[in-house]
C-alpha positions as CSV (number, residue, x, y, z in Angstrom):
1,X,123.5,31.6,250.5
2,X,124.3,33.4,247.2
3,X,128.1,33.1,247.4
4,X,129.0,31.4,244.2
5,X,127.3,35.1,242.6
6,X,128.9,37.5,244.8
7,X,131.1,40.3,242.8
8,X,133.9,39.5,244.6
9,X,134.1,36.2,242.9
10,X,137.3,35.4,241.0
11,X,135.3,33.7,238.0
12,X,133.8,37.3,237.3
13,X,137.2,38.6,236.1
14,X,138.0,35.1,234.3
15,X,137.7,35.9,230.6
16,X,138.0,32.2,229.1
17,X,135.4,30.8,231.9
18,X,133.4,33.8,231.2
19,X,133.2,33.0,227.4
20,X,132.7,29.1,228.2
21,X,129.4,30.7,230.1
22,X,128.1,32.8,227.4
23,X,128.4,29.9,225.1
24,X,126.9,27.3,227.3
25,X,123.9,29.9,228.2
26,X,121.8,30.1,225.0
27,X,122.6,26.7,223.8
28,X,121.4,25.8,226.7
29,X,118.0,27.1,225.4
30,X,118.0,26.0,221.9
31,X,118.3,21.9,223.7
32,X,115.4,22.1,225.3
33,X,113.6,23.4,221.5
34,X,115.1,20.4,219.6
35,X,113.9,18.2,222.4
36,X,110.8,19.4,222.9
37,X,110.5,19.6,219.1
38,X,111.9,16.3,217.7
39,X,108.8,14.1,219.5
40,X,106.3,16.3,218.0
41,X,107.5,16.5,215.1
42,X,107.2,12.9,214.9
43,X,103.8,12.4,216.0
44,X,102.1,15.3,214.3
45,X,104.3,16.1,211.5
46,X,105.4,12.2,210.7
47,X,102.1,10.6,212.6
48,X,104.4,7.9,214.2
49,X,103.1,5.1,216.4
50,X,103.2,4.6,219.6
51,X,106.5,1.6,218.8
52,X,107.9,4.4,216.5
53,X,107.6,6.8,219.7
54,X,109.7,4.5,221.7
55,X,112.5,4.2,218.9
56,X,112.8,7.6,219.0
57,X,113.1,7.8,222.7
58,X,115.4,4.8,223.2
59,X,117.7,6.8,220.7
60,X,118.1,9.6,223.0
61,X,120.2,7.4,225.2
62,X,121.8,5.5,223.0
63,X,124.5,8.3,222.1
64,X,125.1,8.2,225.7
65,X,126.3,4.6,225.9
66,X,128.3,5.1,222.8
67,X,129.9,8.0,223.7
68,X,130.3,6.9,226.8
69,X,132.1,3.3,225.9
70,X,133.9,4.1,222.5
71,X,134.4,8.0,223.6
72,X,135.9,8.5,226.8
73,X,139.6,8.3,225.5
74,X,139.3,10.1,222.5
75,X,138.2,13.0,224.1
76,X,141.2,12.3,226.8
77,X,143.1,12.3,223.5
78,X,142.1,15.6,221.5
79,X,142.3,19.3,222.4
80,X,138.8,19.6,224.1
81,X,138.4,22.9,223.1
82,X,138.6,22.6,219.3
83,X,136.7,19.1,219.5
84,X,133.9,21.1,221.5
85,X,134.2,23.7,218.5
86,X,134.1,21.0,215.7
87,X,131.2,19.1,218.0
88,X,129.0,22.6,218.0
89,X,129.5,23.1,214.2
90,X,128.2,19.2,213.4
91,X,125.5,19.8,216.2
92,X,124.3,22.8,213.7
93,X,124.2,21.1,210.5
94,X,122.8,18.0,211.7
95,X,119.6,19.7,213.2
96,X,119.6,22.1,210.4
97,X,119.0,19.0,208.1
98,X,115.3,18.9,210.1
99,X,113.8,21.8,208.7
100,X,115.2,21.6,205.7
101,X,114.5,17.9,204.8
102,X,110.5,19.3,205.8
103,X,110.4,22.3,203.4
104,X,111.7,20.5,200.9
105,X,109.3,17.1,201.3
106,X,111.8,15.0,202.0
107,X,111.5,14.3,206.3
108,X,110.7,10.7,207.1
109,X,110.6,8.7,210.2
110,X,114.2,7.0,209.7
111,X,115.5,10.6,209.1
112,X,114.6,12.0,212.0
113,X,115.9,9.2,213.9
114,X,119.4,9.8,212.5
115,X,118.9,13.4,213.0
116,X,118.2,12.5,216.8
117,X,121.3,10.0,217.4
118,X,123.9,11.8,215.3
119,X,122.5,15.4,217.6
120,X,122.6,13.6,221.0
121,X,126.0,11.2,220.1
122,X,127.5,14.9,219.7
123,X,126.1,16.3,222.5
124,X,127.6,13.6,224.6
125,X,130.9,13.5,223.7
126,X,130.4,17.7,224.1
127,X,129.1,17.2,227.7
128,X,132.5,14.9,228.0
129,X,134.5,17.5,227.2
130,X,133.1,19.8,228.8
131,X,133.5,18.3,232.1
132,X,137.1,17.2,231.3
133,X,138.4,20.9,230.3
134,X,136.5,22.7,233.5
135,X,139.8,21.6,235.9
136,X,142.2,23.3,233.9
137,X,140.4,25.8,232.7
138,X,139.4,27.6,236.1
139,X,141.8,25.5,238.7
140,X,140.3,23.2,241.2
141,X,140.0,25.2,244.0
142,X,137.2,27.3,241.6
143,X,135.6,24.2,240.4
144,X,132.4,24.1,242.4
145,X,131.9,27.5,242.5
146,X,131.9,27.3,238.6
147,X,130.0,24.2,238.3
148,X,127.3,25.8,240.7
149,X,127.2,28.1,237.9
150,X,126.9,26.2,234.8
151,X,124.5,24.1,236.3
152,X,122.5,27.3,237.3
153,X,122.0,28.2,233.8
154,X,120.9,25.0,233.0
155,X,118.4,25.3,235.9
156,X,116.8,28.2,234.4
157,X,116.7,27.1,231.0
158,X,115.0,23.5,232.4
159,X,112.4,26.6,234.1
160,X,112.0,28.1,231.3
161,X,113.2,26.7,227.8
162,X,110.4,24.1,227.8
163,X,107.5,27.1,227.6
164,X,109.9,28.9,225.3
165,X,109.8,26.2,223.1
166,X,106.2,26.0,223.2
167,X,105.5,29.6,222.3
168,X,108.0,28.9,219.1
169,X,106.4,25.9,217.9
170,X,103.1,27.4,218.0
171,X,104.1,30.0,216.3
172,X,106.9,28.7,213.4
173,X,105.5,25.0,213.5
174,X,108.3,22.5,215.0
175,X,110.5,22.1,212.4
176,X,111.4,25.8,212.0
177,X,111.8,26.1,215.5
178,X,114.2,24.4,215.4
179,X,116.8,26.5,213.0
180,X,116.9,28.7,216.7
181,X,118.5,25.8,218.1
182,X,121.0,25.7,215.4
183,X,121.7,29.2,215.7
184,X,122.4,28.4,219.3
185,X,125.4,26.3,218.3
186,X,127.2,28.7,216.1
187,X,126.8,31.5,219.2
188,X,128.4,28.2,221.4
189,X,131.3,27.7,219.0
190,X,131.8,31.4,218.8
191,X,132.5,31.8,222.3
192,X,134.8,28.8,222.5
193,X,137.1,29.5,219.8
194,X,137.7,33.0,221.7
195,X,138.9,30.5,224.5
196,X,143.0,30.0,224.0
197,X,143.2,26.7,221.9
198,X,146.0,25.7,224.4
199,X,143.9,25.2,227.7
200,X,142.1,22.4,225.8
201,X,145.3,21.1,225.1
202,X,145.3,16.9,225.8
203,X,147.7,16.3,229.0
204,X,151.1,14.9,228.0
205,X,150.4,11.3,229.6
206,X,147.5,11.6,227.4
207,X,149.4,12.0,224.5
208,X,152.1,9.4,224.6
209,X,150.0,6.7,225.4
210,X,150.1,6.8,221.2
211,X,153.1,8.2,220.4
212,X,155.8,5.9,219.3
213,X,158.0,5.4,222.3
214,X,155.3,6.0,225.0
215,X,153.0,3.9,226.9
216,X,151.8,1.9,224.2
217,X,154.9,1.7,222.2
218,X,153.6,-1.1,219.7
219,X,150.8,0.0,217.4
220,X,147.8,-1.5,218.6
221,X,144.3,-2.3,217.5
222,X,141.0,0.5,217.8
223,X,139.7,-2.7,219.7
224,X,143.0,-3.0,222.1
225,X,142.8,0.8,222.8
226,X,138.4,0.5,223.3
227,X,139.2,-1.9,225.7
228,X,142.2,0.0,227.7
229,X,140.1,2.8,227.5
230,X,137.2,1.2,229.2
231,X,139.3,-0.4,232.3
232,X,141.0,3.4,232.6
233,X,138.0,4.4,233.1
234,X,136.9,1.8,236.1
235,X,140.3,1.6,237.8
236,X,140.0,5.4,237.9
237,X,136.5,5.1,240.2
238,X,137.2,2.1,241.5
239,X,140.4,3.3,242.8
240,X,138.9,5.9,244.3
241,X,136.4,4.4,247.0
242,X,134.6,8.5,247.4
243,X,134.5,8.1,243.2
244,X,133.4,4.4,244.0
245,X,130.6,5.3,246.4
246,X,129.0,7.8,243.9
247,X,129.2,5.2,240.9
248,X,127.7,3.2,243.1
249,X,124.7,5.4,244.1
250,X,123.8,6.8,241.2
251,X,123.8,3.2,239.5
252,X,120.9,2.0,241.5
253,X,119.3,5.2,240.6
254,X,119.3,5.2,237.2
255,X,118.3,1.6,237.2
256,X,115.0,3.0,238.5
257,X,115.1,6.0,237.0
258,X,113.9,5.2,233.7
259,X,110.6,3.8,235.4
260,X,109.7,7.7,235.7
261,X,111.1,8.8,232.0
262,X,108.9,6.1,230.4
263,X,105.6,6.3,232.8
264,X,105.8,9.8,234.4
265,X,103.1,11.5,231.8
266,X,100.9,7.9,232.3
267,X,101.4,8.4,235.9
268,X,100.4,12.0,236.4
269,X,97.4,12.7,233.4
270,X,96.1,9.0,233.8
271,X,96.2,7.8,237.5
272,X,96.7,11.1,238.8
273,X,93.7,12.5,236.7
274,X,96.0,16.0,236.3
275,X,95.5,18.0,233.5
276,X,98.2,18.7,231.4
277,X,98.6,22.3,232.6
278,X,98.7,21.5,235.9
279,X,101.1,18.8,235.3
280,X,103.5,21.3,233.0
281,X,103.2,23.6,236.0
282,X,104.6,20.9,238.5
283,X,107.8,19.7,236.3
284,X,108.2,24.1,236.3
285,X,108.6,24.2,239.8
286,X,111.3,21.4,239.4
287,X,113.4,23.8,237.1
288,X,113.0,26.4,240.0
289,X,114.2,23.8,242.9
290,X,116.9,22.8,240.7
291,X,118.4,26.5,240.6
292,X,117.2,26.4,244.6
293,X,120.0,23.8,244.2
294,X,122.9,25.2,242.3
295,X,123.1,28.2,244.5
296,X,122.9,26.4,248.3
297,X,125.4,23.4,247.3
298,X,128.8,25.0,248.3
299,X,127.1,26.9,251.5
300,X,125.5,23.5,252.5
301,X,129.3,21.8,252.0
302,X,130.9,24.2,254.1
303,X,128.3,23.7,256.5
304,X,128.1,20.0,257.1
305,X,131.3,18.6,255.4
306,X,132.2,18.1,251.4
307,X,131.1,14.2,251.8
308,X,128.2,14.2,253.9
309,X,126.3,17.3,251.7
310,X,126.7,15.0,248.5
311,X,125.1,12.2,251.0
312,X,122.4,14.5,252.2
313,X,121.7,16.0,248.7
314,X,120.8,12.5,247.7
315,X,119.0,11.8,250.7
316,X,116.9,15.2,249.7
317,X,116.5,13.9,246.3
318,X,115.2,10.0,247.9
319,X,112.8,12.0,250.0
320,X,111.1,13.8,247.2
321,X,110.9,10.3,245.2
322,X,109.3,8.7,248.2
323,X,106.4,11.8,248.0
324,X,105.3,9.8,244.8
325,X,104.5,6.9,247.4
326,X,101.2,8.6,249.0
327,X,100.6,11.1,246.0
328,X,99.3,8.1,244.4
329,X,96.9,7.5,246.5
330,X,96.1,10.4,248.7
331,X,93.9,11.4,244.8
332,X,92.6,14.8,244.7
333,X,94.0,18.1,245.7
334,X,96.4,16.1,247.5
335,X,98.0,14.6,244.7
336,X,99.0,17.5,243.6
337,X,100.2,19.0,247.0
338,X,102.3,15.9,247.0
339,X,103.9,16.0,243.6
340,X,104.8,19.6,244.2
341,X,106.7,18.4,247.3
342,X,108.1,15.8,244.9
343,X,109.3,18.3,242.5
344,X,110.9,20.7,245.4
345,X,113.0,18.0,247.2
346,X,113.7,16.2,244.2
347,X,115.0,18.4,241.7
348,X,117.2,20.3,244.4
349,X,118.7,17.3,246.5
350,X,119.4,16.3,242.9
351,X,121.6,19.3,241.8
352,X,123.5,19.4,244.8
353,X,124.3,16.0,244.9
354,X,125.1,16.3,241.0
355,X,127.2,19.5,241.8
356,X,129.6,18.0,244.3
357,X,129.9,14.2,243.0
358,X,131.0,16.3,239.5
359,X,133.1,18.3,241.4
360,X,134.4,15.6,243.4
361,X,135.9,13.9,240.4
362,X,137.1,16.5,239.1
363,X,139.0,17.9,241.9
364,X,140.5,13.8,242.8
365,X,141.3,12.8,239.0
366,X,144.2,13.4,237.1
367,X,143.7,15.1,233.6
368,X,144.7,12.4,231.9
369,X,142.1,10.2,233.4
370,X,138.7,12.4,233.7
371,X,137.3,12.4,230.3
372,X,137.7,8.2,230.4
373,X,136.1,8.3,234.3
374,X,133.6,10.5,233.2
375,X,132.9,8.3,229.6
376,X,132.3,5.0,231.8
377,X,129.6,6.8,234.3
378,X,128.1,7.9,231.2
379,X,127.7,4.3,229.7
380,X,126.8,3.3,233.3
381,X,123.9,5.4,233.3
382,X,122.8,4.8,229.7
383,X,122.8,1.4,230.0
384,X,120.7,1.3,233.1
385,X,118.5,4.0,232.5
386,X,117.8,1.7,229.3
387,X,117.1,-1.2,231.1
388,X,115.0,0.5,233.3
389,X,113.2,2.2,230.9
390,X,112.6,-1.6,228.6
391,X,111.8,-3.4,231.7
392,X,109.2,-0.6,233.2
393,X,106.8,-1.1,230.2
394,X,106.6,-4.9,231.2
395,X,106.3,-4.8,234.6
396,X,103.8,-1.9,234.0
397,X,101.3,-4.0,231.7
398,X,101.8,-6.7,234.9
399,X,100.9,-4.8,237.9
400,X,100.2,-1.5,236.7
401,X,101.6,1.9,236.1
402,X,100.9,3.2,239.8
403,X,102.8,0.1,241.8
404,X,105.6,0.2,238.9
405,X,106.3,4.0,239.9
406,X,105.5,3.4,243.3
407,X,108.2,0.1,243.2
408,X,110.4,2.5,241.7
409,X,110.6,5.1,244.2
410,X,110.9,2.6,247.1
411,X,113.5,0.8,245.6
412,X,115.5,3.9,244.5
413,X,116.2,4.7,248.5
414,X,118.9,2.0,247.9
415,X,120.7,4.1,246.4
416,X,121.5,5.8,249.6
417,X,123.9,2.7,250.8
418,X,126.8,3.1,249.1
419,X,126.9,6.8,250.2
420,X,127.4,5.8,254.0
421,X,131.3,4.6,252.9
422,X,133.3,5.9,255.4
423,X,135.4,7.4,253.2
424,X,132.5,9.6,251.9
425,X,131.4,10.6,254.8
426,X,134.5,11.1,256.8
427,X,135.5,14.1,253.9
428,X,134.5,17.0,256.1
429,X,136.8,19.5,254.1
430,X,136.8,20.1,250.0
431,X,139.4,18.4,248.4
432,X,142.4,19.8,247.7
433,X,142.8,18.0,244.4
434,X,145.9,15.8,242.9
435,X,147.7,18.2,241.4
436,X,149.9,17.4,238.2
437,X,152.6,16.0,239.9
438,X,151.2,14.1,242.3
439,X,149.3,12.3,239.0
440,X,152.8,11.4,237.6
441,X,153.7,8.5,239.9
442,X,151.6,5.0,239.1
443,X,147.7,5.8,238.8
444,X,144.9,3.7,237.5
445,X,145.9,4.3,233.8
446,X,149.5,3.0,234.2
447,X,147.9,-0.2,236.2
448,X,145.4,-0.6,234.1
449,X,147.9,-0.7,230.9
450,X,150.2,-3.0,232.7
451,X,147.1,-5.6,233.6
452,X,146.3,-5.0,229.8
453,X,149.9,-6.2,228.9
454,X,150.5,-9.0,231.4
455,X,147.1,-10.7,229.7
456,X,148.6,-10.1,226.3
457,X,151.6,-12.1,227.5
């Protein structure tokens, strides 16, 4: 069950993965301060109202729609390693601006929204890059070995960061915890510059889609290349009917996912009558099944087939949503029995299914085409966890907070559909990968820039 730790491992003797670990590891920490720190400091620091609450919230997905529409290509475009550098360095001295905008009298409401968009549009296009380097940087045979062990780490911080973060705030008052979290950046960008310069390098396709001579041998407009950049990214998916069924899936989730971001706390402290230490406990033992998550992925592929483990991952994660269905009105001891159940299947089925889908793109995508894949599932989710989360209040002051979760949770089984595709569930063995020269020949960029020509003409 433990393979992806064993000593034997390869990725134990890989110096540049090894140093992309150390640097994602405390950082990974210092998030979960500046998130658990930034809504506090509005409402006890800045006393902001409940409309100035969901501002600030809204704004943490914003960057993601951003980065994800306008970013996708430019990261395809730039060596990811230095961008992840320079992305770490603004990450510190926007959050840095926090604690020193407070000592000095000077932190208001409209600052510390900036502070929270220009933080998460970095983090974004960071999480981008990060996913779009892994390929190269470890070869796609390694890749869900190594994503079981990224996404580990961020397990245990999700365990543990939040209480962390807790103790520190308690202790240094929010806005100076959060000069940790910019510490956490400068150990991150540390770690990456060790990493040769030249495996971040942008693939040559990548390059000469704007150098004179190459694909897009006229100069052309930022809005030309936004909107090239955009189709890329489909075609890349669409083309892809495995890629297609996961878009797919985790679509209709998200859609009712944000149900749960806006009305969780409502759901469990108000018509759950939990405390809140009971209910910080619960979302603990989500951090815990997550790990449980990372580490029996790969086994569980191996066992049942590549495509059919991302299927049953989601099908775990569906079965723990569906435990919110009687916790909510089994009241009591019961409730709680049930949310637990919700946390363990959730937050597990989750990561696996997260683990492979990732990996699964990664390993079928050529480099030139991941960062834009990955930038149009991130404006996918954005968008729809956004409308979720704007259309939840409504229906909640309409039928309530309990049938609006409950709603949620029945209707986010659907997203188990598309992952019946045949060609999901007939992949019994992990993909080899497209290797460079099997991406040379026409893919989804070179048909998306011909289609983007032809309606030019």
């Amino acid at each position: 069950m433990f393979e992806f730790l064993r000593r034997s491992s390869p990725l134990w003797r890989h110096a540049s993965f090894n140093r992309l670990w150390a640097a994602q590891a405390l950082s990974a920490f210092g998030n979960r301060i500046t998130r658990t720190a930034i809504p506090i400091i509005a409402v006890s620091v800045l006393a902001a109202t409940p409309v100035e609450a969901a501002i600030l919230a809204a704004l943490s997905l914003a960057p993601l729609v951003l980065a994800g529409l306008f970013g996708g290509g430019f990261v395809e475009r730039s060596n990811k390693l230095r961008l992840m550098v320079a992305l770490d360095l603004a990450r510190f001295a926007v959050v840095l601006v926090a604690p020193i905008a407070w000592y000095f009298g000077l932190l208001s409401f409209p600052l510390l929204c900036l502070i929270a968009a220009g933080s998460g549009l970095a983090s974004a296009l960071f999480a981008n890059a990060d996913v779009s380097i892994l390929p190269r940087l470890v070869g796609k045979e390694q890749l869900v070995e190594a994503n079981s062990r990224l996404q580990s780490t961020e397990s245990i911080a999700e365990l543990t960061g939040p209480g962390v973060a807790g103790v520190l705030i308690d202790l240094l008052t929010a806005p100076v915890a959060i000069i940790a979290d910019a510490l956490t950046f400068l150990w991150s960008a540390f770690w990456l510059f060790r990493i040769p310069k030249e495996v971040g390098k942008a693939p040559e396709e990548a390059e000469a889609e704007v150098q004179p001579g190459g694909l897009l041998e006229k100069p052309v407009s930022a809005l030309t290349t936004l909107r090239q950049d955009i189709v890329v990214g489909f075609l890349a998916i669409a083309s892809r009917p495995p890629l297609l069924a996961t878009l797919l899936s985790m679509t209709i989730f998200y859609l009712t996912a944000g149900s749960f971001a806006a009305l969780y706390t409502l759901f469990m402290l108000r018509e759950l009558g939990l405390t809140p230490s009971i209910m910080g406990a619960i979302i603990s033992v989500g951090g815990l099944s997550a790990l449980l998550g990372t580490v029996v992925a790969r086994p569980l592929a191996k066992r049942i087939g590549f495509g059919p483990a991302i299927t049953a991952g989601f099908g775990i994660a569906v079965s723990g949503m569906l435990m919110l269905v009687p916790a909510a009105y089994a009241g009591g001891a019961w409730s709680i029995v049930f949310m637990v159940a919700q946390q363990l299947l959730g937050d597990a089925g989750f990561m696996i299914f997260m683990i492979l889908s990732t990996s699964l793109s990664q390993k079928l995508l050529p480099e030139t085409e991941i960062a834009r894949a990955n930038g149009f599932n991130q404006a996918m989710s954005g968008i729809m966890m956004t409308i979720s989360i704007l259309g939840s209040g409504a229906i909640a002051e309409a039928i309530g907070v309990r049938m609006t979760i409950v709603g949620s949770a029945i209707l986010g089984t659907l997203g188990m559909l598309p992952l019946f595709a045949p060609a999901l569930l007939r992949m019994k063995e992990e993909p080899a990968g497209e290797t460079h020269e099997a991406a040379a020949g026409e893919t989804p960029v070179d048909k998306a820039l011909e289609a983007e020509s032809l309606s030019r003409l």
